[in-house]
TORKOLMI-19348 format. One line per 4 residues: their letters; for each residue y, z, x of C-alpha. Coordinates in nm, 3 decimals. Last residue first. Example, Ala and Ser with C-alpha at 12.3 -4.5 7.8 and 13.67 -1.06 7.14 Angstrom:
<sites>
SA = -0.106:0.714:1.367  -0.450:0.780:1.230
</sites>
This chain:
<sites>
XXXX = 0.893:2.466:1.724  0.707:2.205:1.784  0.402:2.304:1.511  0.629:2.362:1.291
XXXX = 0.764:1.989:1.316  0.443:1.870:1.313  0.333:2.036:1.036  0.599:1.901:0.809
XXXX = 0.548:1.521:0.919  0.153:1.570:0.875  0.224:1.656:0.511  0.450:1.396:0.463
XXXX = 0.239:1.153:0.620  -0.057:1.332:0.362  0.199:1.211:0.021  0.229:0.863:0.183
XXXX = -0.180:0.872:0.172  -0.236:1.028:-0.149  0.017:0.786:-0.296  0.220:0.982:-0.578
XXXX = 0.250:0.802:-0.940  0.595:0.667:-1.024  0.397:0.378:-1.247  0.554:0.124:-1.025
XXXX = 0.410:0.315:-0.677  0.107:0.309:-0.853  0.080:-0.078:-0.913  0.216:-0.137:-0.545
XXXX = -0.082:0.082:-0.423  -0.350:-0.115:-0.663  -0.213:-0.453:-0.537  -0.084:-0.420:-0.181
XXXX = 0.020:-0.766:-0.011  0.350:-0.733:-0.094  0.628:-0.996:-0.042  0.988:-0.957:-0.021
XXXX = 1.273:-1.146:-0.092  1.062:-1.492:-0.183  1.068:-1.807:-0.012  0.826:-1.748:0.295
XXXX = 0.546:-1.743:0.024  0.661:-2.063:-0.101  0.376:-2.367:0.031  0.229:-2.348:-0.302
XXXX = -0.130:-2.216:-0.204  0.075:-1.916:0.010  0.203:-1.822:-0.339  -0.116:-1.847:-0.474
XXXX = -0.284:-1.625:-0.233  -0.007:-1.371:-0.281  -0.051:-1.402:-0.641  -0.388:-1.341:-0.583
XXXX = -0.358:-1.067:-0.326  -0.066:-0.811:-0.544  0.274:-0.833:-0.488  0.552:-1.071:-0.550
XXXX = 0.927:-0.972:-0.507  1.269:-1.164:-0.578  1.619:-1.024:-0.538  1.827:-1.247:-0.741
XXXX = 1.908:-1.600:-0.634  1.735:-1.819:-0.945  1.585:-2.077:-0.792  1.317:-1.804:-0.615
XXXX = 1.235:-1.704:-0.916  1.222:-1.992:-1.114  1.018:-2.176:-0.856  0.753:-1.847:-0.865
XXXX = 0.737:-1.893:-1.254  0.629:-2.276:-1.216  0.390:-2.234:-0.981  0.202:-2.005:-1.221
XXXX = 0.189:-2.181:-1.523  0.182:-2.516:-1.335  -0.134:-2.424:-1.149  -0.388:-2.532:-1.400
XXXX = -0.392:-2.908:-1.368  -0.619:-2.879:-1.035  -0.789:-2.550:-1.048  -0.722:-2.303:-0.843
XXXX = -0.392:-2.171:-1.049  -0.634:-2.048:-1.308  -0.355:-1.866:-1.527  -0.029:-1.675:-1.475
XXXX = -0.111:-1.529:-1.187  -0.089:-1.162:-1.110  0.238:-0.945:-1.050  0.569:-1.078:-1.024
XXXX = 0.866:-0.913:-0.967  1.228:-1.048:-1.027  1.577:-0.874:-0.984  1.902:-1.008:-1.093
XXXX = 1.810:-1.211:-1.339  1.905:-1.516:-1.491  1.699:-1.729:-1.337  1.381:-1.516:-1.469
XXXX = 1.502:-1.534:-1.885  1.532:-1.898:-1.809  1.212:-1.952:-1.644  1.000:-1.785:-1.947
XXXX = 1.141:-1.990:-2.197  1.070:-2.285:-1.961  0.712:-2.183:-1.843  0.646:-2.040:-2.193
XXXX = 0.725:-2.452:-2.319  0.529:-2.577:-2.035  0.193:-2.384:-2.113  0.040:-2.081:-1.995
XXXX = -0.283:-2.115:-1.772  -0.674:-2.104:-1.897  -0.680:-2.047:-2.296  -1.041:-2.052:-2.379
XXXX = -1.219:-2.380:-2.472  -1.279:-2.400:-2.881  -0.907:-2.308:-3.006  -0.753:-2.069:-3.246
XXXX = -0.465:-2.139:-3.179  -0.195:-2.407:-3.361  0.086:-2.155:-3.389  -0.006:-2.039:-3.021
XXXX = 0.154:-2.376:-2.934  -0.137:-2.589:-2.760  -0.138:-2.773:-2.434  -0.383:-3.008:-2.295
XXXX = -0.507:-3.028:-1.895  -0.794:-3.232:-1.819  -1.140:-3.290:-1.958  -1.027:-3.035:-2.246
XXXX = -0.930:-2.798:-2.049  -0.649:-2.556:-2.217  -0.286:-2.463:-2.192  -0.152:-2.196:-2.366
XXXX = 0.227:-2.182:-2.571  0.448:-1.962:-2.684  0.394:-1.678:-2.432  0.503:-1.363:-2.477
XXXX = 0.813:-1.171:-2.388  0.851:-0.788:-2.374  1.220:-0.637:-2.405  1.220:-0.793:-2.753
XXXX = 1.010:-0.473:-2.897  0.970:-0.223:-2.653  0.781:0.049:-2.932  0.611:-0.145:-3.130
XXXX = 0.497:-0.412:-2.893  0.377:-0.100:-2.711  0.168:0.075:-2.926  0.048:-0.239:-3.028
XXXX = -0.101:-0.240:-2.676  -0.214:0.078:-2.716  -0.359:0.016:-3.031  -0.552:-0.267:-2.830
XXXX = -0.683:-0.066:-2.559  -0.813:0.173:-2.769  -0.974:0.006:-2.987  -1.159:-0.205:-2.702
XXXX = -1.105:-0.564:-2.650  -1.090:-0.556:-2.287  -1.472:-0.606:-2.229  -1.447:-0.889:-2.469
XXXX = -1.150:-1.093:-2.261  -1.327:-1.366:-2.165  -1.552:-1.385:-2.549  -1.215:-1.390:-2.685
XXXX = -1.049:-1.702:-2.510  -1.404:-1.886:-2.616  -1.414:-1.723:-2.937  -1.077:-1.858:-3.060
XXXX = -0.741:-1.690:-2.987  -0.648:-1.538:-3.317  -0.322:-1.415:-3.282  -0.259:-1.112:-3.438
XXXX = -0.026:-0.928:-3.212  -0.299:-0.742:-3.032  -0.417:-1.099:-2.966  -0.150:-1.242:-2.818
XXXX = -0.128:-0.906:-2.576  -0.474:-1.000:-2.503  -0.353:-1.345:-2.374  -0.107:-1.225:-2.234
XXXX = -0.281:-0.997:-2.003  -0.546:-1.305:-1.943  -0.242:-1.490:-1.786  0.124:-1.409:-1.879
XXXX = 0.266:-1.130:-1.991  0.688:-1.106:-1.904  0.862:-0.755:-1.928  1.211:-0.756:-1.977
XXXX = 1.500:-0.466:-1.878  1.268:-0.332:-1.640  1.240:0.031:-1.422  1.402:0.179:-1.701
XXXX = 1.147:0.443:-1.684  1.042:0.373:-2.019  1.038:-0.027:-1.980  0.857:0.047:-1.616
XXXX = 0.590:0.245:-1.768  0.457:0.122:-2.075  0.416:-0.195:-1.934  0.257:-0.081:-1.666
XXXX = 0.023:0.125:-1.824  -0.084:-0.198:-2.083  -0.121:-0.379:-1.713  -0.373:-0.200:-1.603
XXXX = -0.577:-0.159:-1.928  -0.533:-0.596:-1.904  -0.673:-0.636:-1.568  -0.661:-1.024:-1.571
XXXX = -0.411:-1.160:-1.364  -0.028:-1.183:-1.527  0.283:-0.960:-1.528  0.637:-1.056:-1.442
XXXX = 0.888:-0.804:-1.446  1.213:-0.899:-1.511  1.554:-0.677:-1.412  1.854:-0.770:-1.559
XXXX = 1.980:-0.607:-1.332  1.987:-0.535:-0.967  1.703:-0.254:-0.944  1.788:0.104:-0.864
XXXX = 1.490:0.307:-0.765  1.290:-0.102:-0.767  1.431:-0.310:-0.487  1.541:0.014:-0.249
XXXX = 1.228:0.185:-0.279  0.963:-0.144:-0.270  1.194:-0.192:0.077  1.171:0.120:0.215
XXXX = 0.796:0.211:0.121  0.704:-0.181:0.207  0.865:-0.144:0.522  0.740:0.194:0.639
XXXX = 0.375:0.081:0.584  0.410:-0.249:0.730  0.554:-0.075:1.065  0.307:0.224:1.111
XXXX = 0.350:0.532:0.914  0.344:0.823:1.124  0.063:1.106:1.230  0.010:1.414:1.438
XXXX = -0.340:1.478:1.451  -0.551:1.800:1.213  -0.436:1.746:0.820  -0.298:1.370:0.902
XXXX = -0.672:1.288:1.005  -0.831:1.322:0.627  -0.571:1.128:0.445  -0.702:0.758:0.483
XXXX = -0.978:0.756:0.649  -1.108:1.065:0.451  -1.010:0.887:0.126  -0.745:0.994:-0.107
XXXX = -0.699:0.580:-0.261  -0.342:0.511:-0.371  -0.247:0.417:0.002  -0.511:0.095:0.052
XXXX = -0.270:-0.170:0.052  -0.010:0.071:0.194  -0.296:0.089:0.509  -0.066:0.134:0.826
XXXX = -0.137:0.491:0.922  -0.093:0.566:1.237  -0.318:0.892:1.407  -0.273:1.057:1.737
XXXX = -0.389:1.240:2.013  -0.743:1.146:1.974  -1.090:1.198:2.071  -1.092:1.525:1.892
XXXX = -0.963:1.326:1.598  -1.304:1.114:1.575  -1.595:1.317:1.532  -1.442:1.550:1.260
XXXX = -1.264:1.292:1.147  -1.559:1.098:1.019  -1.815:1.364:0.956  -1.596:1.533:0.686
XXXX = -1.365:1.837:0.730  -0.994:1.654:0.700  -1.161:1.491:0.389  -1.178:1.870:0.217
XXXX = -0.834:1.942:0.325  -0.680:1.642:0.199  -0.835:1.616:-0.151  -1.155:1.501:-0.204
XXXX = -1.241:1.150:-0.387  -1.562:1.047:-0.194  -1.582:0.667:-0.068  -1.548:0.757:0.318
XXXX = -1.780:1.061:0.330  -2.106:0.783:0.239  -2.003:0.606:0.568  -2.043:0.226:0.579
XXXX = -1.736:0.201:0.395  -1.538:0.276:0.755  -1.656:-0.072:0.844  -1.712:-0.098:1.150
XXXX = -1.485:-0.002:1.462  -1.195:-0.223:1.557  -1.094:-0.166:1.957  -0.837:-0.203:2.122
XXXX = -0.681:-0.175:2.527  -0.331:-0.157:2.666  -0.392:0.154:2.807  -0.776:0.201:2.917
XXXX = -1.031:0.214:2.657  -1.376:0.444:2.798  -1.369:0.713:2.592  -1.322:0.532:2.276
XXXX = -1.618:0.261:2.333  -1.815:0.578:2.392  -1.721:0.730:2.113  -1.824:0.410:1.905
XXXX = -2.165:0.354:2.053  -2.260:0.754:2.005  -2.217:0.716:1.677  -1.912:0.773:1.428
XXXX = -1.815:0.372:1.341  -2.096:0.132:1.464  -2.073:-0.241:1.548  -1.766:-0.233:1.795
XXXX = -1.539:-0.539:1.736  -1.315:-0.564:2.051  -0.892:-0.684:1.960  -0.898:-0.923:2.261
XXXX = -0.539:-1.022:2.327  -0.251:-1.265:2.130  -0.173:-1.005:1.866  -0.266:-1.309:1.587
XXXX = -0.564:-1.461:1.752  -0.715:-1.119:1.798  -0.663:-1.000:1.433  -0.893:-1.299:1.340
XXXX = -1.152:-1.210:1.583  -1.133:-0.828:1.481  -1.153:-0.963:1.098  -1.446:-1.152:1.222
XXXX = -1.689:-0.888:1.319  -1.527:-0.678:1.084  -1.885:-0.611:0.854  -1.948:-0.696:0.525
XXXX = -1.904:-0.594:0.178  -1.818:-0.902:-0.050  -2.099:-0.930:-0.242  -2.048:-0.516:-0.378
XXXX = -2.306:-0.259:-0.329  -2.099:-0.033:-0.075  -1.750:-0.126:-0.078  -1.494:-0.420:0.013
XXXX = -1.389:-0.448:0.369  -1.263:-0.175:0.513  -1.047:-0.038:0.817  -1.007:0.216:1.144
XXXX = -0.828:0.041:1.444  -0.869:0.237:1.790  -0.576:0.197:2.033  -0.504:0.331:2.368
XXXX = -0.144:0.316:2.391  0.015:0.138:2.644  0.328:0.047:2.434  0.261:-0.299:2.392
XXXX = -0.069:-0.195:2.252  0.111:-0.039:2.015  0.372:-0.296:1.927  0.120:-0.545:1.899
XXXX = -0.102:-0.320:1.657  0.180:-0.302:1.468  0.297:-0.658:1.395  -0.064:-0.728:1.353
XXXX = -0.088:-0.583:1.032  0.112:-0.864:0.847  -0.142:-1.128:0.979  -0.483:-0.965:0.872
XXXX = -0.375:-0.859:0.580  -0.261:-1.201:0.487  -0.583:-1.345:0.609  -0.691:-1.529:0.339
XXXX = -1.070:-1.727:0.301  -1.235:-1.508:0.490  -1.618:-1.643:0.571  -1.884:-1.484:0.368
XXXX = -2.041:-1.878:0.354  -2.150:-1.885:-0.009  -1.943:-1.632:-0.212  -1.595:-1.737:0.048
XXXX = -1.401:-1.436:0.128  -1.074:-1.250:0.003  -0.967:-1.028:0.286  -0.975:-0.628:0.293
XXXX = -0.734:-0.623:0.608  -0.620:-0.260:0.492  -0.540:-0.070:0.814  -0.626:0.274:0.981
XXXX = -0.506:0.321:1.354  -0.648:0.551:1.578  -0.433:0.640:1.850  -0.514:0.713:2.176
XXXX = -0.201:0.829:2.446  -0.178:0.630:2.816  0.173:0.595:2.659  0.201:0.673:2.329
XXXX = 0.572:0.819:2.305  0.634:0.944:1.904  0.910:0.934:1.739  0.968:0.553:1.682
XXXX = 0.669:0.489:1.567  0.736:0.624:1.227  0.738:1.005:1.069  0.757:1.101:0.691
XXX = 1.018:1.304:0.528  1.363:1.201:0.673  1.628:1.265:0.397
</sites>
């Protein structure tokens, strides 16, 4: 059953639209220069189709937040986007003032605009439900000068932010193309997943991952749950493993009580159905490998070793669906990437339906040369961990809002 809208139902012709995204790129810490533009790239699919359509089109997005390195303006995400659509996408350096509305007013069909960072506004980081964000300063400047409002921003759908669920309360709204493909797809892949189905979990948010865990074997989601990365490395642990202080002094921040009776919690409760490694890999002027038999160890544990890379591979060729979230180590360093590499080969040599989500292991992927390999590929990270736990995405959940009232509102 239909419950949110696309483009296809609407006409938007001579029509403004404001369009929120997530193009929250990776950057360099020296030169603040994107170093990925994933985001960038897999939103312009949409935009071109807009513009293409004579709309009048007004692109809402973020980069980082307030107080963080990494929070800049879009002065360059605009550029990038521009390359990719093939026609000037124009940065305007304000998002509610008198610069902005002006820039509205005066786009002709055809015609876009990026506004600044939405983070710049102290509305935009609250956590309000829809009603409340449909009152704040941002939409109640902007959605008067619009008829309607796309979201595209799956990457950024687990956050209720005014930008993202405010304008769905008070504009018609639909789910621009990336949106309604990853909702469709993610769906399809994981409601009723070809089995065996093998999750793959690595990166380094270990209270994340002890949820996900939990989740996806109760659910049924996952017949096998691999750890890999600093998630395995604290699952080691919880196990009795004593990784050394170096691997320990990483992961101290994890190392709460809690967190590690829950994750011997969950070893007691899965059992077999979650797999962890056999063997790390550590620098020790280069690359050396130790069984977890032989751990502690002086230099933390870095990357998985060949041994989990092979146990690991054949439990992932055998399946019938594959997902793999977070790296299984320091793929950026030289010597370090086999861990990680090696899991992505397996799943794309072994034929089942294969997914990846999440920006480092989409970084990595694109690293390898494979990206273009895999079944699907998700840029979201905290969205695609949500929609795994079964939790409702504020900003799916206001589509379906704006997809009631609309209809009413025809009638």
């Amino acid at each position: 059953m239909k419950e949110i809208n696309t483009l296809d139902d609407f006409d938007f012709q001579d029509r403004t639209v404001l369009l929120r995204v997530d193009i929250n790129c990776p950057l360099d810490q020296e030169t603040l220069r994107i170093v990925n533009d994933a985001r960038i790239r897999r939103v312009s699919q949409t935009v071109s189709e807009l513009l293409s359509r004579g709309s009048k089109l007004v692109i809402l997005a973020h980069q980082s937040r307030q107080g963080k390195w990494d929070f800049i303006s879009l002065e360059q995400h605009a550029e990038r986007l521009s390359r990719y659509v093939g026609r000037e996408v124009r940065f305007i350096d304000d998002v509610i003032g008198e610069k902005a509305q002006n820039a509205i007013r005066s786009l002709r069909p055809g015609e876009a605009i990026m506004l600044d960072n939405v983070r710049t506004l102290e509305c935009e980081t609250k956590k309000l439900p829809m009603e409340e964000h449909a009152k704040s300063e941002l939409v109640r400047t902007l959605a008067p000068l619009a008829d309607y409002f796309v979201c595209d921003a799956f990457g950024a759908a687990h956050r209720s932010q005014c930008s993202l669920v405010g304008f769905q309360a008070v504009l018609p709204s639909a789910a621009g193309r990336l949106m309604a493909k990853e909702l469709f797809t993610l769906k399809g892949m994981f409601d009723d997943p070809k089995r065996p189905s093998v999750f793959i979990i690595g990166g380094a948010k270990f209270g994340d991952a002890i949820r996900m865990v939990d989740s996806v074997l109760l659910r049924n989601k996952a017949d096998f749950v691999l750890l890999t990365g600093l998630v395995g490395n604290a699952f080691l642990r919880a196990r009795g493993v004593n990784l050394g202080r170096a691997s320990e002094s990483v992961l101290a921040e994890e190392f709460s009580t809690e967190n590690m009776d829950a994750a011997r919690d969950a070893l007691r409760k899965h059992g077999h159905h979650i797999v962890l490694p056999v063997d790390v890999a550590v620098d020790r002027g280069g690359r050396q490998e130790l069984s977890v038999g032989d751990l502690p160890s002086e230099e933390p544990a870095i990357d998985i070793g060949t041994r989990t890379v092979d146990k690991f591979g054949r439990i992932i060729r055998n399946a019938g669906t594959t997902f793999m979230s977070g790296p299984a180590g320091c793929y950026e360093r030289p010597g370090f990437e086999i861990g990680t590499k090696g899991l992505m080969i397996a799943m794309i040599d072994g034929g089942g339906r294969s997914v990846i989500g999440g920006g480092h292991t989409v970084g990595a992927a694109e690293d390898f040369d494979l990206v273009d390999q895999f079944s699907y590929v998700s840029t979201a990270g905290g969205a695609l961990e949500a929609f795994l736990l079964g939790k409702p995405l504020p900003a799916v959940e206001a589509l379906k809002y704006a997809y009631l009232k609309h209809k009413k509102d025809k009638k």
